[in-house]
Structures are given as C-alpha cells and as structure tokens.
PAZAPA-4460 file (N, C-alpha, C; in steps of 0.05 Angstrom, whole numbers, plus 32768, in hexadecimal, padded with zeros to 4 digits):
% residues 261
    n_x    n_y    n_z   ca_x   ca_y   ca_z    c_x    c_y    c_z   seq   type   mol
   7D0E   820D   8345   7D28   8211   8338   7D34   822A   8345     1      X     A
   7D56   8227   8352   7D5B   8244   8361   7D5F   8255   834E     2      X     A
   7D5B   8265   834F   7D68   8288   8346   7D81   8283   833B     3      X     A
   7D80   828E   831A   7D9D   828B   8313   7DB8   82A6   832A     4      X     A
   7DD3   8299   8329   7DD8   82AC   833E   7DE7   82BE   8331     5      X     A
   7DE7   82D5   8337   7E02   82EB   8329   7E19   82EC   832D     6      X     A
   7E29   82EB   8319   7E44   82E9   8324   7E51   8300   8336     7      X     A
   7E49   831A   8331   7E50   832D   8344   7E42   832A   835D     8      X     A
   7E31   831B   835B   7E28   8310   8386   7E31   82FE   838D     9      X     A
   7E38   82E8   837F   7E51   82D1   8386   7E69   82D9   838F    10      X     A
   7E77   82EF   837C   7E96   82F1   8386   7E92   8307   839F    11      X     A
   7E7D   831C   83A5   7E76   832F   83BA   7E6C   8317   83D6    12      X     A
   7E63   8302   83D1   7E61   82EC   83EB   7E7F   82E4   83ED    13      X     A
   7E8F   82D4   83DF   7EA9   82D7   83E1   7EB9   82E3   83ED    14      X     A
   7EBA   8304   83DD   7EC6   831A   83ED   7EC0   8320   8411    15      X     A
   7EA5   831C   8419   7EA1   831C   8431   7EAA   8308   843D    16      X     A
   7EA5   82F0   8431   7EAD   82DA   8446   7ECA   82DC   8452    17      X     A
   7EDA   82E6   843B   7EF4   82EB   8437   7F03   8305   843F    18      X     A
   7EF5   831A   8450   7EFF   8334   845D   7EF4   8326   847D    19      X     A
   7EDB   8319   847D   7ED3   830A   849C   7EE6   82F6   84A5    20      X     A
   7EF3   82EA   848C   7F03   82DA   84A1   7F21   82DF   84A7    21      X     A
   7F2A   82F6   8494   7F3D   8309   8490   7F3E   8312   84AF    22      X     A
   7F2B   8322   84BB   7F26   8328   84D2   7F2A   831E   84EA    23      X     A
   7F20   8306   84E2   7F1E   82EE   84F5   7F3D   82E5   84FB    24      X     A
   7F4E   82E4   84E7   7F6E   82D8   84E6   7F74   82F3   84F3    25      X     A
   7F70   8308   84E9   7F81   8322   8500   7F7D   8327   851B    26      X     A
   7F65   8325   851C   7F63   831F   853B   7F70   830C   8550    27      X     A
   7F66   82F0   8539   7F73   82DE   8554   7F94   82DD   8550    28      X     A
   7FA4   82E7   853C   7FC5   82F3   853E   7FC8   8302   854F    29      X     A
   7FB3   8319   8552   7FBB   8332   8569   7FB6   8327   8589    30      X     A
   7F9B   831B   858C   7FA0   8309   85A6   7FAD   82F5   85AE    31      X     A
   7FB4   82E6   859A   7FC9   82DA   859B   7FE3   82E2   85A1    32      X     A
   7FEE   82EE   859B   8009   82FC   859D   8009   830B   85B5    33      X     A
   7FF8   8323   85C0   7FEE   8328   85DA   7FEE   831C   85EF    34      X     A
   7FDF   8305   85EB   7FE2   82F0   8604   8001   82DE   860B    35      X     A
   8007   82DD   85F0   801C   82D0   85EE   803C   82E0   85FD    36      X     A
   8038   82FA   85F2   804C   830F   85FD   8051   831C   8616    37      X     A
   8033   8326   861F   802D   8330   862E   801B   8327   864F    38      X     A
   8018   8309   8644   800A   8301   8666   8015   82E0   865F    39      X     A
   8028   82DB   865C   8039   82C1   8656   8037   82C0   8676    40      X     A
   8047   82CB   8693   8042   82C4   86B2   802E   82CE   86C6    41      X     A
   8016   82CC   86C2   800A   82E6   86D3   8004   82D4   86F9    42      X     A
   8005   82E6   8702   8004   82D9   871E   7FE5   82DE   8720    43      X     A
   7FE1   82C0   8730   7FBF   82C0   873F   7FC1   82BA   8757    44      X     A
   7FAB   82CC   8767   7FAC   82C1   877E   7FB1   82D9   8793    45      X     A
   7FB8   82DD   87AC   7FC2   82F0   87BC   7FD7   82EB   87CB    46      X     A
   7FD5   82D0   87D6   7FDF   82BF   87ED   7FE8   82A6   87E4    47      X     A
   8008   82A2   87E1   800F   828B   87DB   800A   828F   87B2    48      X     A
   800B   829E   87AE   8008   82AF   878F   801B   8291   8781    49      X     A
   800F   8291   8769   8013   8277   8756   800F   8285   873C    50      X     A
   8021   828A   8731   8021   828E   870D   8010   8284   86FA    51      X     A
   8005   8282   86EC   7FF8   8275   86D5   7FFE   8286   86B0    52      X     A
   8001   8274   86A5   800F   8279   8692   7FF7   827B   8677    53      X     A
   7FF2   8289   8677   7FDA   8295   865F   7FDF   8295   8641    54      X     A
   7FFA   828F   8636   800A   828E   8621   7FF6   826F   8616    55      X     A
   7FF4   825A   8627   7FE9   824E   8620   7FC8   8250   8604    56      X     A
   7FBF   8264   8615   7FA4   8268   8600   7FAD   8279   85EB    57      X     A
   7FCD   827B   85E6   7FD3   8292   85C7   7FD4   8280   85BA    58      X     A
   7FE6   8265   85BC   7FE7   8252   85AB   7FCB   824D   8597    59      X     A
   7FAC   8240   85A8   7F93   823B   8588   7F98   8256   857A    60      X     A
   7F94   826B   8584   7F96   8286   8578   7FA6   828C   8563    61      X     A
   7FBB   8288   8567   7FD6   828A   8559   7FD7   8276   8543    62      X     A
   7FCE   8261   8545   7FC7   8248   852F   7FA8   824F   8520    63      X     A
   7F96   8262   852D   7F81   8261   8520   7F80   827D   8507    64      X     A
   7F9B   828F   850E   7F9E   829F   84FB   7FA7   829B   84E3    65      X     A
   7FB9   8292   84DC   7FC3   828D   84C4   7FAE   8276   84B0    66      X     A
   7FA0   8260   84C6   7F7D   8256   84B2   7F73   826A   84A8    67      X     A
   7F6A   827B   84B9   7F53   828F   84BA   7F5D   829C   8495    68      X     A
   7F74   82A9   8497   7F85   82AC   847D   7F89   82A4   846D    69      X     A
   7F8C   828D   8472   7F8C   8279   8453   7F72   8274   844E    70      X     A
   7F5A   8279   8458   7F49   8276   8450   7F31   828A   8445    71      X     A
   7F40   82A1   844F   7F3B   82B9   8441   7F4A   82B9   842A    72      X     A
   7F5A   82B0   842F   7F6B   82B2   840B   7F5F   82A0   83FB    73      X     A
   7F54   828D   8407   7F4C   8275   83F1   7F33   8283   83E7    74      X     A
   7F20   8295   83F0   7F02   82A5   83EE   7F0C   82B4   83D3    75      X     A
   7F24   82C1   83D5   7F29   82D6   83BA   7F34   82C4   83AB    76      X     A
   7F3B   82B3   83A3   7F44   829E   8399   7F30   8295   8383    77      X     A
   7F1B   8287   8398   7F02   8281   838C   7EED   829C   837A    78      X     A
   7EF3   82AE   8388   7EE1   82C5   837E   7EEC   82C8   835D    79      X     A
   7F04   82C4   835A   7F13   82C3   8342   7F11   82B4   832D    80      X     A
   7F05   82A5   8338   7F0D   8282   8324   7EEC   827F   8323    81      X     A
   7ED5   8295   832B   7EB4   828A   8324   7EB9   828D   8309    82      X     A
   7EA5   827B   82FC   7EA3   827E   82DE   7E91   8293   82D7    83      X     A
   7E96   829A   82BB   7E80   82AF   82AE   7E6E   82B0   829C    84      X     A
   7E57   82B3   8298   7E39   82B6   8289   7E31   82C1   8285    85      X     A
   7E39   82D1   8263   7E2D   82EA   8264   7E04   82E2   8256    86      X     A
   7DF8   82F3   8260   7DDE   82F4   8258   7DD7   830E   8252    87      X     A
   7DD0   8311   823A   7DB9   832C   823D   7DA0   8329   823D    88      X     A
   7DA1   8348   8241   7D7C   834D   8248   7D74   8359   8230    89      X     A
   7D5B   8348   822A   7D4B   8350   8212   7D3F   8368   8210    90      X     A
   7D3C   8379   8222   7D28   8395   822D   7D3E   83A9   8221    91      X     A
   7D5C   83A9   8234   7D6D   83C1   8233   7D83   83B2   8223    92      X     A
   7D8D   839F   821D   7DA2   8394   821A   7DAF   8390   8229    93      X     A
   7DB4   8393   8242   7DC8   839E   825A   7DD2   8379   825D    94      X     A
   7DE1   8379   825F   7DFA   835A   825E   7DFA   835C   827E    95      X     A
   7DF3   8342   8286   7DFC   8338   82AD   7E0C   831C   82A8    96      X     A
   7E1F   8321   82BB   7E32   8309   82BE   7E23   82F2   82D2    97      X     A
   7E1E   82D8   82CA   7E16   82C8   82DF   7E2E   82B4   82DE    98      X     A
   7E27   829B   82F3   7E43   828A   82FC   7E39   8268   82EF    99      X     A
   7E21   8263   82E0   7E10   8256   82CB   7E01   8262   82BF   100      X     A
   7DFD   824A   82AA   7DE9   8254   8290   7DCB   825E   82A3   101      X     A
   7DB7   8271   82A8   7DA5   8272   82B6   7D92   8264   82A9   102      X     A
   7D7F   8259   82B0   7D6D   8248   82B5   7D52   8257   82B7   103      X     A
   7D58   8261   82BF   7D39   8270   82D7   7D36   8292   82D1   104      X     A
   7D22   8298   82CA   7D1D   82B5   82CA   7D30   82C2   82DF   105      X     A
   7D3B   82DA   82D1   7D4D   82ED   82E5   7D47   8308   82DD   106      X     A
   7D48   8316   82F5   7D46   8335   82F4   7D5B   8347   82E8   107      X     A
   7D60   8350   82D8   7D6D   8368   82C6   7D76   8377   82E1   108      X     A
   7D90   8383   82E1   7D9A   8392   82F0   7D95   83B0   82E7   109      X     A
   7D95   83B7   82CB   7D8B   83BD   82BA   7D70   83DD   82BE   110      X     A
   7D62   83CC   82AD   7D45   83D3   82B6   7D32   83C3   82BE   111      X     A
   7D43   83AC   82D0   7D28   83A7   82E5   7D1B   8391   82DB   112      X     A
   7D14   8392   82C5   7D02   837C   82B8   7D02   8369   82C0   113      X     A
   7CF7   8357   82BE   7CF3   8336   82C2   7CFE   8327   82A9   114      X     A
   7D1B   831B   829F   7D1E   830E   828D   7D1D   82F5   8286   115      X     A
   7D06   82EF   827C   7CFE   82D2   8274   7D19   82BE   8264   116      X     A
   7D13   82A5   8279   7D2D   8290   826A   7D15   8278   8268   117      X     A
   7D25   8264   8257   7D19   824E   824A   7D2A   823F   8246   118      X     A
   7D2F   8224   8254   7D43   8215   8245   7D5A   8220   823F   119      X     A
   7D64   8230   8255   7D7D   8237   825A   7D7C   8255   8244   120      X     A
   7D72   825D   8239   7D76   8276   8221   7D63   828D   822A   121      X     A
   7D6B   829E   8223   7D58   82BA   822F   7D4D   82BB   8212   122      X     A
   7D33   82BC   821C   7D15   82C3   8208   7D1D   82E0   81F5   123      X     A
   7D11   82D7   81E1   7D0A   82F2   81D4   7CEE   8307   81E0   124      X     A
   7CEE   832A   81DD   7CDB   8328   81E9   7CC8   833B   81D5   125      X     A
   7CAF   8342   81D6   7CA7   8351   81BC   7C98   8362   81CC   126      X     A
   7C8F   837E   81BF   7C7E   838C   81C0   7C5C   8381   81C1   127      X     A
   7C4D   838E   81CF   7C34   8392   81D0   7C26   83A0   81D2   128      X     A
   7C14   83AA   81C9   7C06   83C8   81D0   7BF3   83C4   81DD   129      X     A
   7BE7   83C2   81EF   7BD6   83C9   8202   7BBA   83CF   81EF   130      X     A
   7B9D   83C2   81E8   7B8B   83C7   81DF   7B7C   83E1   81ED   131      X     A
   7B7D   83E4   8209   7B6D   83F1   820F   7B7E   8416   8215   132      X     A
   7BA0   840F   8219   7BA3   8429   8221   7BB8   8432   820B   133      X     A
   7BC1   8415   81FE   7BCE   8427   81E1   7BF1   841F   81F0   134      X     A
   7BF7   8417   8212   7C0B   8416   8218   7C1C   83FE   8210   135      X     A
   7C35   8403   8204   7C45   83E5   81F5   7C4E   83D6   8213   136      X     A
   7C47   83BE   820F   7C52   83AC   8229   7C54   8399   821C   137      X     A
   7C72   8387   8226   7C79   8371   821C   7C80   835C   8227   138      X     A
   7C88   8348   820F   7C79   8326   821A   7C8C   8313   820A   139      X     A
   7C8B   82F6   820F   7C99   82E7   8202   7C8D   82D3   81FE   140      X     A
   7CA2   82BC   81F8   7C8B   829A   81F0   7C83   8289   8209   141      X     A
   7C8B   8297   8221   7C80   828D   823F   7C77   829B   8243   142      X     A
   7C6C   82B2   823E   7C52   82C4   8242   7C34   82B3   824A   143      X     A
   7C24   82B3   825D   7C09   82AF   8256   7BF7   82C3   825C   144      X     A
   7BFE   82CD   826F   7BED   82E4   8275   7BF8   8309   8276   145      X     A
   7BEF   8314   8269   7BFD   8327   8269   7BED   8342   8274   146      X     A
   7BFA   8355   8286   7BEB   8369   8292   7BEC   8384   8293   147      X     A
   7BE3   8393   8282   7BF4   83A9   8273   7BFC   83BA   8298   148      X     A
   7C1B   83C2   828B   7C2D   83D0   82A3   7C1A   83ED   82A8   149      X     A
   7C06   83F8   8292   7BFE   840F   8295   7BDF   8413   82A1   150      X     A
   7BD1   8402   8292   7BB2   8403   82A6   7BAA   83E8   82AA   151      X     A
   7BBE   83D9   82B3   7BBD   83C0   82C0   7BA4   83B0   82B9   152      X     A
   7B9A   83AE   82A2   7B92   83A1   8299   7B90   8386   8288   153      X     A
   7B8C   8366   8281   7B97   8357   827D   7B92   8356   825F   154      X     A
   7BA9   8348   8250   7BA2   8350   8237   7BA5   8335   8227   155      X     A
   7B92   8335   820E   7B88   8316   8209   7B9E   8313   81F4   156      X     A
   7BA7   82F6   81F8   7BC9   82ED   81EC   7BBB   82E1   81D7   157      X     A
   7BC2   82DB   81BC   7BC0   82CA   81A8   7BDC   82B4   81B2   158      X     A
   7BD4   829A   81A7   7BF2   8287   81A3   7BF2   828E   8181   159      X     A
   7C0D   8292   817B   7C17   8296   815F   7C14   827A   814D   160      X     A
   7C17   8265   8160   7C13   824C   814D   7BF0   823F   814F   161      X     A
   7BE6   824B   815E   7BCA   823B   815D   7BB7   8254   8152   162      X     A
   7BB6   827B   8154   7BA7   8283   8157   7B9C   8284   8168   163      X     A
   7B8E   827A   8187   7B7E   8270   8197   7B93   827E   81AC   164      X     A
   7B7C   8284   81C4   7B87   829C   81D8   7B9A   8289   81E2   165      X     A
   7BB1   8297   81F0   7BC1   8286   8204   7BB3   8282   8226   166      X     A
   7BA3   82A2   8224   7B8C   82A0   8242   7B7D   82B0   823E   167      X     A
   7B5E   82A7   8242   7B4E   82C0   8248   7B4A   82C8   8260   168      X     A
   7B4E   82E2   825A   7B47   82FD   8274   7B2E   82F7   828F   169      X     A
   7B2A   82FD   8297   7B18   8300   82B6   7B05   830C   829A   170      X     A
   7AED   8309   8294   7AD6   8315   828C   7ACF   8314   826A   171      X     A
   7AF6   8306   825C   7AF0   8310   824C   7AE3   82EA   823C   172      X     A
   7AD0   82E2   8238   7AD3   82C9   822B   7ACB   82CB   820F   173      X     A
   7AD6   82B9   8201   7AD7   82B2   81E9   7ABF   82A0   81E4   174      X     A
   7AAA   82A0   81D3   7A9F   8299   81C6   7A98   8296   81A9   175      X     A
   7A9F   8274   81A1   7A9C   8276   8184   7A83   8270   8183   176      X     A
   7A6D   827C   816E   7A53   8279   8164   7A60   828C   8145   177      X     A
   7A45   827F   8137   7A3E   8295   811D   7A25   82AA   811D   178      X     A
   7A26   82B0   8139   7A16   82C7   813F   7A26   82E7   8135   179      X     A
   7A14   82F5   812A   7A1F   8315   8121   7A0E   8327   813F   180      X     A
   7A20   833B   8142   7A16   8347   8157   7A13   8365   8150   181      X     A
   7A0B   8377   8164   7A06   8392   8159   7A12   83A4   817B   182      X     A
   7A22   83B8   816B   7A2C   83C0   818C   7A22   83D9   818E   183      X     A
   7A21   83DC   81A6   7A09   83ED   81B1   7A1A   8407   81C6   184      X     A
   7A14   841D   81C5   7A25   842A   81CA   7A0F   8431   81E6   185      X     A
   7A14   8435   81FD   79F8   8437   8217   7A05   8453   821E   186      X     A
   7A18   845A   8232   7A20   8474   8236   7A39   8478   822A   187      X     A
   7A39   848E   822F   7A5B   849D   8229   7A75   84A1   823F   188      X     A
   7A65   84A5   825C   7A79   84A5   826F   7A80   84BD   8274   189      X     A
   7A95   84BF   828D   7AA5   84DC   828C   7AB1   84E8   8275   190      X     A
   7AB9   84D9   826C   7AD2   84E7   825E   7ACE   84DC   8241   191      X     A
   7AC1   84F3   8230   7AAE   84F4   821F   7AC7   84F6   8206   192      X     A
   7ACF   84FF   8206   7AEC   850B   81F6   7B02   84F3   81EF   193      X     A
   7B07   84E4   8200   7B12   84CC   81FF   7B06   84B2   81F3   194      X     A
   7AE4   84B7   81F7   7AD7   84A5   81F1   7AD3   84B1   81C8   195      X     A
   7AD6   84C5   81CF   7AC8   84CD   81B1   7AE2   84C9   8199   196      X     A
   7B03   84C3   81A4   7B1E   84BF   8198   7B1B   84A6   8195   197      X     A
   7B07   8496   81A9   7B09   8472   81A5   7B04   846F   8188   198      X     A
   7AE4   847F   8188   7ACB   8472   8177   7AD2   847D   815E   199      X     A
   7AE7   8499   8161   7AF7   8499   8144   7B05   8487   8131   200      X     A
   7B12   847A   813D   7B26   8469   8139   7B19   8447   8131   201      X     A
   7AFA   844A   8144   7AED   8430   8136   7AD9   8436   8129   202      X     A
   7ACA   8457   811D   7AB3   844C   8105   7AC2   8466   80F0   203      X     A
   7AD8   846A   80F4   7AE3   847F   80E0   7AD1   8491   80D9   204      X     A
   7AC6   84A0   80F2   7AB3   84BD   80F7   7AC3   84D2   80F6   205      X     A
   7AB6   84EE   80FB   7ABD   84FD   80FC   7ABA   850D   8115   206      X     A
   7AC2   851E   8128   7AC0   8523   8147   7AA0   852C   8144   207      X     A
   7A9A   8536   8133   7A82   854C   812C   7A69   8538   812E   208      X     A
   7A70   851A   8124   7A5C   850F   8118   7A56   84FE   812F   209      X     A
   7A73   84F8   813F   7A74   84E3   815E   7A6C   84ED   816B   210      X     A
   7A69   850D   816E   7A53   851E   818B   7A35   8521   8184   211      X     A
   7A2F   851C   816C   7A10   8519   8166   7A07   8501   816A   212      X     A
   7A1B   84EE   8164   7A15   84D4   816E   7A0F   84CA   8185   213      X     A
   7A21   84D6   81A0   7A18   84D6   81BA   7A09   84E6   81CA   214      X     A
   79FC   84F9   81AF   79E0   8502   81BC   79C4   84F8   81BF   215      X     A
   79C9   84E7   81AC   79BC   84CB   81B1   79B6   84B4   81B8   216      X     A
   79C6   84AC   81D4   79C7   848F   81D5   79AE   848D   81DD   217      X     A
   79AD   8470   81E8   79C3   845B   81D7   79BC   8459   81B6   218      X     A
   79D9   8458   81A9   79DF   8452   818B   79EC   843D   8186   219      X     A
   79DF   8438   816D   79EB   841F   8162   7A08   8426   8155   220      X     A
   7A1C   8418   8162   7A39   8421   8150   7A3E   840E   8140   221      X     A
   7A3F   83F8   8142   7A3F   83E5   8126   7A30   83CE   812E   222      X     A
   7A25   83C4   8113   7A15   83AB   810F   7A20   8396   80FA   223      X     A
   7A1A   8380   8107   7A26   836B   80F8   7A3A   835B   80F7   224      X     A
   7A4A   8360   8109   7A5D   8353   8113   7A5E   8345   811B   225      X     A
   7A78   832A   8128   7A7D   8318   8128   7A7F   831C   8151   226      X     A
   7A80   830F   815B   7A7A   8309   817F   7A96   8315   8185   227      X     A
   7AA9   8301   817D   7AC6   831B   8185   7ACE   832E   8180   228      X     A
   7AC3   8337   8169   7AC3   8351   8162   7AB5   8361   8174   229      X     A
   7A9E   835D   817D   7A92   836A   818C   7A9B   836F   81A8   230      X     A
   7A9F   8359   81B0   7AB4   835A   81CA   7AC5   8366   81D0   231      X     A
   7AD9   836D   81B6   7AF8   8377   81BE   7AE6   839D   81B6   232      X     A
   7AD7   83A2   81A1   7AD0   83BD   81A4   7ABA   83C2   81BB   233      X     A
   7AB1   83B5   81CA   7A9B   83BB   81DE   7AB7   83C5   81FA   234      X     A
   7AD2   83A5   81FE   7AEB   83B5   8211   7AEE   83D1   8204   235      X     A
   7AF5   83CE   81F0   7AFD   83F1   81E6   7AF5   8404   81EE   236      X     A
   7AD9   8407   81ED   7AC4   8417   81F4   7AC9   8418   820E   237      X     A
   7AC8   840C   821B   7AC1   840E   823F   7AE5   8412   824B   238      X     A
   7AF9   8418   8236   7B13   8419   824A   7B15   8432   8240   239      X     A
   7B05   8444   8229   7B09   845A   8224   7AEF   846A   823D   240      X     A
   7AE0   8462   8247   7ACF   8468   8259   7AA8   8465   8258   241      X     A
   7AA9   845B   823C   7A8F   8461   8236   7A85   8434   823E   242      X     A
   7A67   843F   8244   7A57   841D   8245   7A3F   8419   8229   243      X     A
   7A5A   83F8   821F   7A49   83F5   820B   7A3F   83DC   8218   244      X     A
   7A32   83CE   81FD   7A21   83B1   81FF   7A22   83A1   81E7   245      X     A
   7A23   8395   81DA   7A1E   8382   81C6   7A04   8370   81C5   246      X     A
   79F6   836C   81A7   79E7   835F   81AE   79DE   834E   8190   247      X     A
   79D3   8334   8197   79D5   831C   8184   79BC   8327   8171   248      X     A
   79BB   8324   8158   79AF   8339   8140   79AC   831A   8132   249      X     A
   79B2   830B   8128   79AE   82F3   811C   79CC   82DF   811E   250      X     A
   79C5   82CF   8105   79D9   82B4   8100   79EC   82CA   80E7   251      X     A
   79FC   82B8   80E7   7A0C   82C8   80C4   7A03   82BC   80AE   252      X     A
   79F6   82A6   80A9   79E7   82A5   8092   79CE   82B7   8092   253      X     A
   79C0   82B8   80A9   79A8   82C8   809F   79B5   82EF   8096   254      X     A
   79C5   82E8   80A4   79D6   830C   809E   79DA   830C   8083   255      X     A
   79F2   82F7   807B   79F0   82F0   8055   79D7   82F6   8045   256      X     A
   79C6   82EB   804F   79A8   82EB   803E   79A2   8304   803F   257      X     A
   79A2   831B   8050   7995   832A   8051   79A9   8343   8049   258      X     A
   79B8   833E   8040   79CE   834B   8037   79D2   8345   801D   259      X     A
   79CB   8326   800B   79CD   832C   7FF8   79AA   8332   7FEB   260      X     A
   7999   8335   7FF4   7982   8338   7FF4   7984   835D   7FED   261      X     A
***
C-alpha cells in the first residue's frame, strides 16, 4: 500500500514543475525572438556567398513558449484545487494536511513518531511503562511487539480481549503448569544499590535488612509462587543487575496441604 501523500509535498511538486516549465517558456521566447530579429539573413560561405535565413528555427521556439506557459499555469492551478485531510497525531496533536483519507501509517511532521492508521482512522495510542527501566513507551491495537525506546528491551503485550500475550519475547516463554516455585537470588552484580531499590519494591524490606540479605547469597527471596510470577521477578532482578534462578518446590495442591497443615 503507497505512502499516504502530504498535501504540502503535492502542491511543492506542482510548484516546481511549474517554475521548470515557466523557464522553459522564457527561454525559448528569448531565443526565439533573437533568432528571429537578429540572424533572419546571415551569409554563408566566402565565394559566391548565399544567405540563409535562420528566422526559420524562431518559429518551434516561439510556438513552444506560450505551451511551456500555459502549462505552468495549469501546475498552480492544480496546486490549488488538491483536496484537504486533516489528520492528527495522537503523540503531539500536531494536525498534517494530506490529499486522501491515509490508509497507511505516516510519520508526524511533528515529533517524528510513527502514526498508526487502520481502516482509514488514526489509532488511539496509550502509555506503557517499561517493566524493566520504569521508561513510558507507547502502543496501540496494531501493536505486537513492543521495544522499550530506552533499554531496548522487548516487552510482553497482554491482548485486552483474550488476556493471553499478543508475543512472547526472545527468552521469555510462558508456561502454564500448577507448579509453585521459589526464587532464588545467586549474585548481586555491579551495581548493588540499584539492585537493593529493585528488591525494595518487591519484598517491602528495608535497605538495612536488603544488605544483610546479600551477605548471604544465594537467598531465598520468595517461595511459593506461581511460574510467571517467577519469571517476570527473576527479568526484574537481572535488568536491575543482579542473577537470579527459580526453582520448582512442588504442585499447588501439595502447597495447599501443607499450608493448611
């Protein structure tokens, strides 16, 4: 499907075609008229010298100017009479004129963006936050894969009407079982400080209590959990810098039993 087109690059093709052939009609008037005025008898020859009449070649010239003109006029003419489509952009708002309804994803003059169309209508587009760096990047209902703008990482889509991913990631797979798992904290990494703001935020510690904890590894950070659960806090762990592991601890009935036991 081509590229919807802009109306300010339509009537700017126009305008050129229409100063080129502008050009084109002044020229061949000025040679025209030149030849016509000025070398109408010229003598050739040395010996027995014979005239030739060069007025001849003003005449196409002289007929090809006033085309050349009218058809530069007909260019602004048309540049006038393109039709107009306004569209905005869902990012900035910023309104672009096209010459049809667009069809086809078009670039924001704007900020750049990539604006998703569907069946002739520009998409709504929504916020995302980025699991691993916290950065908002956004998406729409032709979204499938999405790759945060900030640590270029891919980020796992729910569909709103099924629940169920729209794609999984390079590494990341989904497995349903009724296995409970237990995640396992192995190192901490460089950047101990960043890792220790993660693990705040997922066992509601205290900084005091998260550096005694990594004087110990490996530690158990939680038990009992469900396989995606484990998964999405094991990414967590490892984009804040630290290497965890997960690991299969039983079924969830036998967890029930021993829990209400």
């Amino acid at each position: 499907m081509p590229a919807p087109e802009k109306r300010n690059t339509v009537i700017e093709v126009h305008w050129e075609s229409a100063v080129t052939w502008a050009i084109v009609g002044l020229i061949s008037l000025i040679l025209g008229l030149i030849l016509y005025f000025y070398f109408g008898n010229i003598r050739v020859g040395i010996k027995n010298a014979t005239s030739f009449d060069f007025s001849s070649f003003a005449w196409p010239l002289l007929a090809l100017a006033p085309l050349a003109f009218m058809y530069a006029g007909y260019r602004v003419w048309a540049s006038r009479r393109e039709p107009s489509v306004l569209a905005s952009c869902p990012y900035c708002n910023y309104e672009m004129e096209f010459t049809t309804v667009p069809e086809d994803d078009f670039t924001c003059d704007s900020c750049h963006r990539r604006v998703p169309v569907l069946d002739g209508r520009v998409l709504e587009v929504h916020g995302v936050t980025c699991g691993y760096c916290g950065h908002v990047n956004y998406m729409s209902e032709k979204t499938l894969v999405l790759i945060c703008e900030d640590c270029d990482r891919e980020i796992p889509l729910l569909n709103p009407d099924t629940g169920e991913m729209r794609h999984l990631p390079r590494g990341f797979a989904r497995v349903d079982d009724d296995g409970v798992y237990e995640l396992v904290l192995v190192a901490e990494g460089k950047e101990k400080e960043a890792l220790i703001t993660s693990l705040q935020h997922m066992l509601a510690l205290n900084r005091n209590q998260l550096r005694s904890m990594l004087e110990s590894l490996p530690v158990t950070l939680l038990t009992g959990i469900p396989r995606r659960k484990a998964e999405m806090l094991k990414a967590q762990v490892e984009a804040s810098g630290g290497t965890a592991e997960f690991k299969l601890i039983g079924k969830q009935d036998q967890a029930a039993q021993q829990t209400s036991v």
